[in-house]
Each structure stands twice: as C-alpha cells, then as structure tokens.
C-alpha positions, -999 to +999 in steps of 0.1 A: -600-512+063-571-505+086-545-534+101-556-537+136-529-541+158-527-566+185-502-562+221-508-575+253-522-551+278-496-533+298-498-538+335-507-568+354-540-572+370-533-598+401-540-589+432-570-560+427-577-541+445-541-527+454-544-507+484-531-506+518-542-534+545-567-527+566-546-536+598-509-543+604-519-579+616-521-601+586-559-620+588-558-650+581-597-656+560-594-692+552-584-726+571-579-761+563-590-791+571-561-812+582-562-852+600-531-856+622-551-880+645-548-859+677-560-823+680-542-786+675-542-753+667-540-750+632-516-717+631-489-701+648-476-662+648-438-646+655-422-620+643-397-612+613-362-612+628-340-615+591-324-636+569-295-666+573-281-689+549-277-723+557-262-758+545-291-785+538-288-824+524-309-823+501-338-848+506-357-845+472-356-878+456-358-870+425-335-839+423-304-843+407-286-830+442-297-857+458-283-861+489-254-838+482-252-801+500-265-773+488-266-734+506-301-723+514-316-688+520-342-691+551-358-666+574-355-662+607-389-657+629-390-654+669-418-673+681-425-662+718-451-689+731-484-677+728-506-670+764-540-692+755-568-666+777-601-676+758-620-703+741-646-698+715-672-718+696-694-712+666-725-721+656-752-719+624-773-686+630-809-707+621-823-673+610-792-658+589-775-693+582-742-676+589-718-685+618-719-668+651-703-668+681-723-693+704-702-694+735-670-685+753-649-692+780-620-667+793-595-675+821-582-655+844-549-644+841-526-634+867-515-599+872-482-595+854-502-612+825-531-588+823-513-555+823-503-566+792-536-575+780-557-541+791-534-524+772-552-545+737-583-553+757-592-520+783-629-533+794-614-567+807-635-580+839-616-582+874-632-619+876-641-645+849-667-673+862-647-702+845-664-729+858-695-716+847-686-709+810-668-740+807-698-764+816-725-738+791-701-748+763-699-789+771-739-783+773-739-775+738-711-795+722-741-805+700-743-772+681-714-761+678-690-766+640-657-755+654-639-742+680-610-710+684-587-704+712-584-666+721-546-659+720-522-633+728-489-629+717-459-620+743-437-596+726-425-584+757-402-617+758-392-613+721-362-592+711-384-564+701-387-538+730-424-544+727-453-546+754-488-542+740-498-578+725-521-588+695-548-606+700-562-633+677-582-665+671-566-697+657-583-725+650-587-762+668-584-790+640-565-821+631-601-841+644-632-846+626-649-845+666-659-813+679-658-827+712-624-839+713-613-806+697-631-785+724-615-811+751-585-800+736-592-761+736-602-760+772-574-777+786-554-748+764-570-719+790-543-701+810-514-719+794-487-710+768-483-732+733-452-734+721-444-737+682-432-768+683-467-779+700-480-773+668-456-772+643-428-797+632-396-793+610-399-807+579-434-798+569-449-770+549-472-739+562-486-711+546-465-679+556-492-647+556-479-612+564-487-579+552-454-565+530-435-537+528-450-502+525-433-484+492-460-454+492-474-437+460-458-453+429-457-447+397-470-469+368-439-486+354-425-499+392-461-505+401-474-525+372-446-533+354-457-510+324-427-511+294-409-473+296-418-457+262-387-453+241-367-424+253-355-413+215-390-402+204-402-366+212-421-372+249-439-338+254-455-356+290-422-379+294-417-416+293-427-432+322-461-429+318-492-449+297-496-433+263-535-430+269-558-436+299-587-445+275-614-429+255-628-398+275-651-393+298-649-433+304-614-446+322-617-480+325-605-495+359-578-520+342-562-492+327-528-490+347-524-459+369-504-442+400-511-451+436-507-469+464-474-500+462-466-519+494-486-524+528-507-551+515-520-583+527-502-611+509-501-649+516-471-674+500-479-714+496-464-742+512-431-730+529-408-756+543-403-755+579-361-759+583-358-759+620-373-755+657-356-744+682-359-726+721-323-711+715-325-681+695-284-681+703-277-706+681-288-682+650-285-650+662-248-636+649-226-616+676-242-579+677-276-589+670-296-591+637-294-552+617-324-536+624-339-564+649-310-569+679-306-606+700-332-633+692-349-640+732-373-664+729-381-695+705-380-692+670-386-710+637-364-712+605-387-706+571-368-718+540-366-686+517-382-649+524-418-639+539-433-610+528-429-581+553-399-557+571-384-567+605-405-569+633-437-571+620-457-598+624-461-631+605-491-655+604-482-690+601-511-718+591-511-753+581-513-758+538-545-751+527-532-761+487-507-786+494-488-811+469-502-837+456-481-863+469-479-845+502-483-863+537-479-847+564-479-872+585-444-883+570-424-857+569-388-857+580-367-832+596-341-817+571-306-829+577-291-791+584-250-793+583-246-750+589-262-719+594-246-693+592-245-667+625-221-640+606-230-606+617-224-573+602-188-576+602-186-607+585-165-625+613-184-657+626 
C-alpha cells in the first residue's frame, strides 16, 4: 500500500463566489442595532479622494506607545451632505412573513434639486401630496419595524465633475421606538445631513466599497497558488495547477482563471480620525493625483478602503464591534499633523 501524501489545498476559498459586483454602489445587506439614546441614520456615503499620513497620540492604554506619537496612514473621503427627499417604512407581509414596503412619504424638492434627481429617477411626479403621506404613515406607526430615509448624494458639490446622484436607503436607529425614529425621519424630508450629524471622530464604522477591477487573472495572482518549480521540464509552463481533477468531474474548489477585482467587499471597525467642512485643510497644493481639490466636507478613515478614486464608499455603524467597545465614550484622537504634501513633495 502506497504512502499517501498529505498538502494543503492550493488556493484559498474566501470570499466565493468571485465575480464582478452586481452594481458600482456598494449594498450595504446588513445593519446593526445601536443605543445612542437619541435617533440617526445609521450610515453615511462619500467618495474615495486618496491617501495622507498623519501624526496621532496614541490613546491605547495598553500599547506600549502610549501617549507618545506615532505617523498614521488614513484615507481621505469627501462627504457632500446628503439631500434627505423620501421617507420609508416597513412592515411584516402577514401572507409571506417577509418585509415590505408599507408606506412612504417624498418631498418636493426644488428645481435646481430635481434636475439632478430625473437624471437617477426620470418618472418623478411634478407634485408630491406631503401632508397626506405624512399623516397615512403616523396612522400606522403600529405596524411598522423600521424606518429608511430615501437619500441622494450631491456629487455635483464634490471635487468630482459629477452631476447624476445615487440614490439609496439608510436606516433610522439609535432607538428601540419606532415612533420616535419615524419623528426623527420626517423631520429629515427636504433637508441635507451632514456627516458629522451622524458620525463622530473617534469611533469605529464599517467601511463597504466595491474594489478595484484587475480583469481576467490567472491562478497564482488570483488564489495565491505556489509557482511550480521552474527547473523541472513544464511542457504547459509553471504558472498553472498540475491537474484540474479527475475527468469528466472538476470540482468547483479546484483553483482556476477568471474574474479578480470589482467585487463587493466590507472591512470591520475603522476608526474615524477626523471631521471636518474644510476639505483645504487636507487637500495638498495641485489637488489630490487622479481626484483634484477636496469641495465639500469630508472624513479622515485611519488606513485604506477598498476601491480606486472617486468611487463611492458606504459608511455604517459596527455591526461586530470590540468587546470592550462603547460608543458612547469615545474620544476624539489627539491629531498633531497631516500631511498636505502634493506631488512635488513641497508642503
């Protein structure tokens, strides 16, 4: 009886299936259920600008750089307030036992607002009864299990030379009451949320974006698969499996060519550095490469998000948070320096 031989399998199977994302706009699929004592919208969106170092104190207790600086990497996001234009509740289907959309409300924007939005939304109504659709959804605070706002982004006052919005729903939490949280949503309608209304520095968010598109690959950059040894006599090269499995049967774990990049992908509990309206007081002389002058607001991410410049990013509040994690104490980092050196190197 022959020596069986045992190696682990070659390529690694995280994140099946791996093929491209089914839109551009990262989806966010899951929310958490957060107590901050007053109501908010659970998420935030902007969009990729690049990447700074900066000068922090560190505030970990039990690091042994306590309270001594230490040079960051953080990303830079421009967060354009968002343009609130719909509230929406869900219920319990009886007969499915599935949500559903159970009511809405939309507002009625003003002109120089909705050419922006026919461009995402072509069939929009001249005239919302908002009065009416407010009072349907008080009538039936009793059935409803959560509310969303209906926002659009503004890129058109980002640094972007973009006009045609995206469109999304964020959640209403921080409130076990549903009527306080649709209170909350309807006094949202026709007004813009900045991300400092629902984000502060110091605490940590869920950063989802859809990363960068590398096309077809082959197995060694898209699995990690060990190069066979170049020495040997490769008929059908090197960088390649030695077998795809007993024919006719290919089992799908087997490592093979396709599609790298483009994909939906969400990193844990990233530390929010900094706030700010400025966008001049990170934004290096000339522009960032590839992105130009920061306009708006924007946010400060410690480390990288997944995703190229300009696309959009997908903030949230931590769904898997530390153990020893409050959010309702979190400080501020003590920031000493960012850099603002541009191409040139010359401050």
């Amino acid at each position: 009886m022959g020596l069986k031989i045992h190696r682990p399998r070659r390529g690694s199977m995280a994140y099946y299936p791996r093929k491209r994302a089914r839109d551009i706009v990262p989806r966010i699929r899951n929310w958490p259920t957060v107590d901050l004592g007053k109501p908010t919208l659970l998420g935030f969106v902007g969009y990729k600008v690049g990447m700074v170092h900066a000068t922090i104190v560190d505030d970990r207790k039990t690091s042994p750089f306590f309270g001594k600086e230490l040079v960051e990497a953080a990303t830079v996001i421009e967060t354009p307030p968002l343009y609130v234009v719909g509230v929406r509740a869900y219920g319990v289907d009886p007969i499915k036992a599935e949500f559903r959309s159970i009511g809405e409300a939309w507002f009625n924007v003003p002109d120089e607002v909705k050419k922006y939005l026919r461009r995402r939304i072509p069939t929009l109504p001249e005239k919302f009864d908002v009065d009416k659709a407010i009072g349907e959804l008080n009538s039936m605070v009793d059935l409803i299990k959560y509310v969303r706002v209906i926002a659009m982004t503004q890129p058109y006052k980002a640094g972007i030379g973009k006009k045609t919005p995206e469109v999304l729903e964020i959640p209403v939490g921080g409130v076990p009451a549903i009527d306080e949280a649709l209170k909350y949503a309807l006094g949202l309608l026709g007004k813009e949320v900045k991300p400092m209304d629902v984000f502060k520095p110091g605490q940590l968010v869920d950063v989802v974006g859809v990363t960068k598109g590398k096309g077809t690959q082959g197995v060694i950059k898209r699995f990690g698969v060990k190069e066979l040894p170049r020495w040997h006599k490769h008929r059908k090269g090197s960088r390649r499996t030695g077998t795809i499995g007993p024919k006719p049967a290919v089992m799908f774990t087997q490592p093979r060519m396709g599609q790298l990049g483009f994909q939906r992908r969400t990193e844990y509990n990233k530390r929010i550095l900094k706030i700010g309206d400025n966008g001049a007081e990170v934004t290096p002389k000339g522009g960032f490469k590839h992105y130009g002058i920061i306009k708006s607001g924007y946010i400060l991410v410690e480390g990288s998000v997944p995703g190229v410049v300009k696309r959009l990013i997908a903030l949230r509040y931590p769904i898997r948070p530390p153990l020893n994690y409050d959010i309702r104490q979190v400080q501020a980092p003590n920031i000493t320096w960012v850099s603002t050196m541009g191409i040139s190197g010359v401050s």
